[in-house]
C-alpha positions in Angstrom: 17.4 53.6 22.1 15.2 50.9 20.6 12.2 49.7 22.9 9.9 47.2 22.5 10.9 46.6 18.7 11.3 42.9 17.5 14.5 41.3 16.6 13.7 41.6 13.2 13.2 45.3 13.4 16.7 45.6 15.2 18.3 44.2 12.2 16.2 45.9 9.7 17.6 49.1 11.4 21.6 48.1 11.5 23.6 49.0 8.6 24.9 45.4 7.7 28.8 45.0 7.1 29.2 42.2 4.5 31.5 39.3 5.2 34.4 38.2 3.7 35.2 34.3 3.1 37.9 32.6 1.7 37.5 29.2 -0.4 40.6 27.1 -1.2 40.7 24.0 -3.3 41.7 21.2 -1.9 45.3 21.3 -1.2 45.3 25.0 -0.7 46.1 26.3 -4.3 43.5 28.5 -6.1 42.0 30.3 -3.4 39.0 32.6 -3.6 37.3 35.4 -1.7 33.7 35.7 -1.6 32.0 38.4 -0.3 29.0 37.5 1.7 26.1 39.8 2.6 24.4 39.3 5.8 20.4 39.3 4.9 20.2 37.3 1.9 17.8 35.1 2.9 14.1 35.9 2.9 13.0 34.7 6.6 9.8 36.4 6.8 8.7 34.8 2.9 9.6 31.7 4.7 7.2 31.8 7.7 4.5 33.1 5.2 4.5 30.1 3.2 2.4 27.3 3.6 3.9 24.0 4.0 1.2 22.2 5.3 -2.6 21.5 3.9 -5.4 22.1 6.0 -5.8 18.2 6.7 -2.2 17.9 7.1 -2.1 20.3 10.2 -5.5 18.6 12.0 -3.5 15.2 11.7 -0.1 16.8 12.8 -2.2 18.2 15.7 -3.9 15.0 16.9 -1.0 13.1 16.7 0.4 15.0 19.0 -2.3 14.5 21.2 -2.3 10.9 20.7 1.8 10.3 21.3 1.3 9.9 25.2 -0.8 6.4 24.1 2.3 5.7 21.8 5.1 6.7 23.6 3.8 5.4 27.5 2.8 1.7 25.7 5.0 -1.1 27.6 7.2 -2.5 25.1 5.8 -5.7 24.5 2.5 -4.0 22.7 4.2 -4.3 19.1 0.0 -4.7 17.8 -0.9 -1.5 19.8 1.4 0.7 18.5 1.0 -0.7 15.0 -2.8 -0.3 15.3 -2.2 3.5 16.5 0.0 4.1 13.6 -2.5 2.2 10.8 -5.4 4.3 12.4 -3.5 7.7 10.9 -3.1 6.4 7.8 0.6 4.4 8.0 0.5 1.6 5.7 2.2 -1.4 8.6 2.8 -4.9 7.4 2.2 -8.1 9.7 4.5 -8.4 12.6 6.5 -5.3 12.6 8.3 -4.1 16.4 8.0 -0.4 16.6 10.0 0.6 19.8 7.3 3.3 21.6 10.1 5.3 21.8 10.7 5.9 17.9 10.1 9.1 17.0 7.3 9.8 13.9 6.6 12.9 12.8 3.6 12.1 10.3 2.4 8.6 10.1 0.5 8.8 6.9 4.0 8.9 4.8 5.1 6.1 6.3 5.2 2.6 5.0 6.8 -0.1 6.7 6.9 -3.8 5.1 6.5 -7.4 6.8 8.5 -8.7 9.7 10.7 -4.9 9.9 12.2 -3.8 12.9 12.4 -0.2 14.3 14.3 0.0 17.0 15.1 2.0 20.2 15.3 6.3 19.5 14.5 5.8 15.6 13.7 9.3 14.4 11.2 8.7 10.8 11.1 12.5 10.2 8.4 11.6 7.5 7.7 15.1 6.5 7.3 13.3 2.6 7.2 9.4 2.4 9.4 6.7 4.1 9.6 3.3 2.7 10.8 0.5 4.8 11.1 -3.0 2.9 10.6 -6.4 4.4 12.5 -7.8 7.2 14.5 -4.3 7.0 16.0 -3.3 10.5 16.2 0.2 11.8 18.6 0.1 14.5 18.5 2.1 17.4 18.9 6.3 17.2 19.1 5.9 13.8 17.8 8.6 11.8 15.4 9.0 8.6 15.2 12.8 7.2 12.9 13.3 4.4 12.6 16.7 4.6 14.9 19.5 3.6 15.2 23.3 2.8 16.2 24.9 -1.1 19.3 26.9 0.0 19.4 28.1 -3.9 16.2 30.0 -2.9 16.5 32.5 -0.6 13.0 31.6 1.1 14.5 28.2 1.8 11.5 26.8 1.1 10.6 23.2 2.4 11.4 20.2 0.1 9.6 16.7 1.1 11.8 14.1 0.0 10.9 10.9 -0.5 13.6 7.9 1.3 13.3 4.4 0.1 14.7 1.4 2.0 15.0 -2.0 0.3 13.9 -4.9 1.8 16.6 -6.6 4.4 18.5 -3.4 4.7 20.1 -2.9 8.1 20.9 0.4 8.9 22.8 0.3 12.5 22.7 2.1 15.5 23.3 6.0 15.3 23.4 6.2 11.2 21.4 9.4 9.6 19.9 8.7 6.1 19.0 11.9 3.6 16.4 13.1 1.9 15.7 11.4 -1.9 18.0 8.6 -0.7 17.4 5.0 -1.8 19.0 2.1 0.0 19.2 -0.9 -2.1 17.9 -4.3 -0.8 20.0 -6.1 2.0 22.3 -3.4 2.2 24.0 -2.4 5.2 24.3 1.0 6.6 27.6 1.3 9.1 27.2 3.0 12.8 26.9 7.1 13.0 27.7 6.7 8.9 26.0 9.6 7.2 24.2 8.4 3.8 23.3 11.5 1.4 23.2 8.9 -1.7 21.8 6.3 -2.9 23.3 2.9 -1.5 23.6 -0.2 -4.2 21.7 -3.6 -3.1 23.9 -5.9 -1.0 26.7 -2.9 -0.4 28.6 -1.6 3.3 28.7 1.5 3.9 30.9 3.2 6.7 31.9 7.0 7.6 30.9 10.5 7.2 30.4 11.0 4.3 29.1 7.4 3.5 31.5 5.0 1.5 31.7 1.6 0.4 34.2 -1.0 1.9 32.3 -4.0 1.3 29.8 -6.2 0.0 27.0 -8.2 1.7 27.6 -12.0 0.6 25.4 -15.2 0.5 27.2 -18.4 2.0 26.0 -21.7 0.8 23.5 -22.1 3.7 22.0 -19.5 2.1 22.5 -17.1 5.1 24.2 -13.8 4.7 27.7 -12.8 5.4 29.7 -9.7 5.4 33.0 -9.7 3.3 35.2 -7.0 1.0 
């Protein structure tokens, strides 16, 4: 009996059994079967690396300790929150509305232009830089991922994307935007759609994965309108 071993001991000590999974084209011809070996992946090189400079984790650390001055701020405190963010190195245009209860994991990669909007539940998971244009609108629980993992390399090792949004981009309630994803300039981003590409200026996107049905038109009042 094993006592008072870790779970990675455990593991180390089982004989492994590989797994067996079969791939099919689409339309089920050509099908293949891969054997898959269960401890492929280098965990422990993983949690050895370092992801994060010195500098990096001090900031990450009193961040955290600041949120509470973030996240309890009454609503109407657009400056305050704006202030806090500037203070740890965000770069925040004049007369942005950050909701206090968007979610930002590192300020200093963010950059947010004039007049923006980020609304309600917005995660910015800035682990590299986010860029939101002019007049852009983040709607609420949308989500910005600029971080992923190398699943070629068996450490996974951390990748910190970079996500660019164009100015008077709306990307609606619910939507998730990739890593190394630019959104082209008054573009609009479709409800719970999923964007792992780049998205053309004045396009719609809709759906998981993201796809075009539409493009974002100027009327002769020179306000914008949605058509195919």
């Amino acid at each position: 009996m094993l006592v008072g071993i870790s779970c990675a001991g455990i593991w180390s000590r089982l004989r492994i059994e590989p797994t067996i999974i079969k791939t099919c084209e689409r339309g089920g011809s050509n099908c293949v079967e891969i054997e898959v070996m269960a401890g492929m992946l280098d965990v422990n090189e993983n949690r050895r690396a370092r992801k994060w400079s010195r500098a990096e984790q001090l900031g990450r650390v009193l961040w955290g300790l600041m949120g509470p001055l973030f996240i309890l701020s009454p609503r109407p405190l657009w400056k305050w929150r704006v202030l806090l963010l500037r203070s740890f190195g965000a770069k925040v245009g004049r007369n942005v509305h950050i909701y206090p209860d968007v979610r930002i994991s590192m300020p200093w990669n963010i950059s947010i232009g004039d007049n923006a909007a980020i609304g309600s539940r917005v995660t910015l998971y800035a682990l590299g830089p986010i860029s939101i244009g002019a007049e852009a609108t983040i709607s609420q629980g949308a989500h910005l991922c600029a971080g992923t993992h190398d699943y070629r390399d068996p450490s996974m090792p951390l990748v910190k994307a970079t996500i660019r949004v164009s100015n008077g981009v709306w990307i609606c309630a619910e939507a998730f935007v990739g890593p190394k994803v630019e959104i082209g300039s008054m573009a609009i981003i479709g409800a719970r759609a999923v964007v792992m590409r780049c998205v053309p200026s004045y396009d719609i996107v809709v759906g998981n994965p993201a796809r075009s049905v539409g493009r974002r038109k100027m009327n002769l009042t020179g306000q914008v309108s949605s058509g195919s």
